[in-house]
N, C-alpha and C positions, 0 to 999 in steps of 0.2 A: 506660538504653535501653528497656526494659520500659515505663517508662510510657510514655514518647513514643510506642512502638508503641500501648499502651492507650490514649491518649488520639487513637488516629488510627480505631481502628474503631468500624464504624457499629453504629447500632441493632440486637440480637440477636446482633451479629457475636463468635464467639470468638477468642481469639489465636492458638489451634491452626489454624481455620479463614483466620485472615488468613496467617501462615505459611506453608499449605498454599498458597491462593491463591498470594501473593508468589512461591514457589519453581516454582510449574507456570509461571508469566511467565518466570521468569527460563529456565527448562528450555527454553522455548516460542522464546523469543529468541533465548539458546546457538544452539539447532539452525536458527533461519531464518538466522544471520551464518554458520554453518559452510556451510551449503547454499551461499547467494552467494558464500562464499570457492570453494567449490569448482566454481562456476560458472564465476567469474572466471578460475581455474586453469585449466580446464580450454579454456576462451576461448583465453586464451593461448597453451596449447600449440598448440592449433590454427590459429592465428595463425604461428607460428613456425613449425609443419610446413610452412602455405601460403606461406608468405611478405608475405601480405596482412594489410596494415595500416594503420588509419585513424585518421582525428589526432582531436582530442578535438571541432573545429568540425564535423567530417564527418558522427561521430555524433549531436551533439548535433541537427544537421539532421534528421537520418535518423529521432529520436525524437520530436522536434517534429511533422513531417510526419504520423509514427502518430499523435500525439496530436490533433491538428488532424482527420486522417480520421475518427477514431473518437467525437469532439466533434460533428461536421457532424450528424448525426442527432437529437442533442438540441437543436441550433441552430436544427435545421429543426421540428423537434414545440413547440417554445416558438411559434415565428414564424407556423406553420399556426395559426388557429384552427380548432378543435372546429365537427362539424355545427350544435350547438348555439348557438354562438355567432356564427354567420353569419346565423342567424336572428332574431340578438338576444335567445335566450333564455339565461343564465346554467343552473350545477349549482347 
């Protein structure tokens, strides 16, 4: 297993240093799926306190919509040309 590891780091790179690396990811990972579990969980309860509940088509709407709003702005700066380029002058 040691070579494979050896034979996987870069230029300068030590095996302590890859190690290190690999374990701060793994660390980094752990803690963002415990976060969302606990998001999740906690979703839930409150769902269950409310009694309101929505199917998985409702939401998936409901996040489409955000993502679609929050696209629009970059949809509109691609499509606007630049003062510049009204002009016919290029950057």
């Amino acid at each position: 297993m040691r070579s494979e590891i050896e034979g996987a780091l870069r230029d300068g790179e030590s095996l302590s240093e890859f190690v290190e690396t690999a374990a701060l990811e793994v660390a980094r990972r752990r803690k963002a799926q415990a976060e969302f579990l606990a998001r999740g969980r906690a979703s839930l309860a409150k769902a269950r306190r409310s009694g309101e509940f929505y199917d998985a088509d409702q939401a998936l709407a409901a996040m489409q919509r955000r993502l679609e709003a929050r696209m629009q702005p970059a949809r509109l700066d691609k499509e606007t040309p630049r003062k510049d380029e009204k002009a016919g002058r290029s950057k």
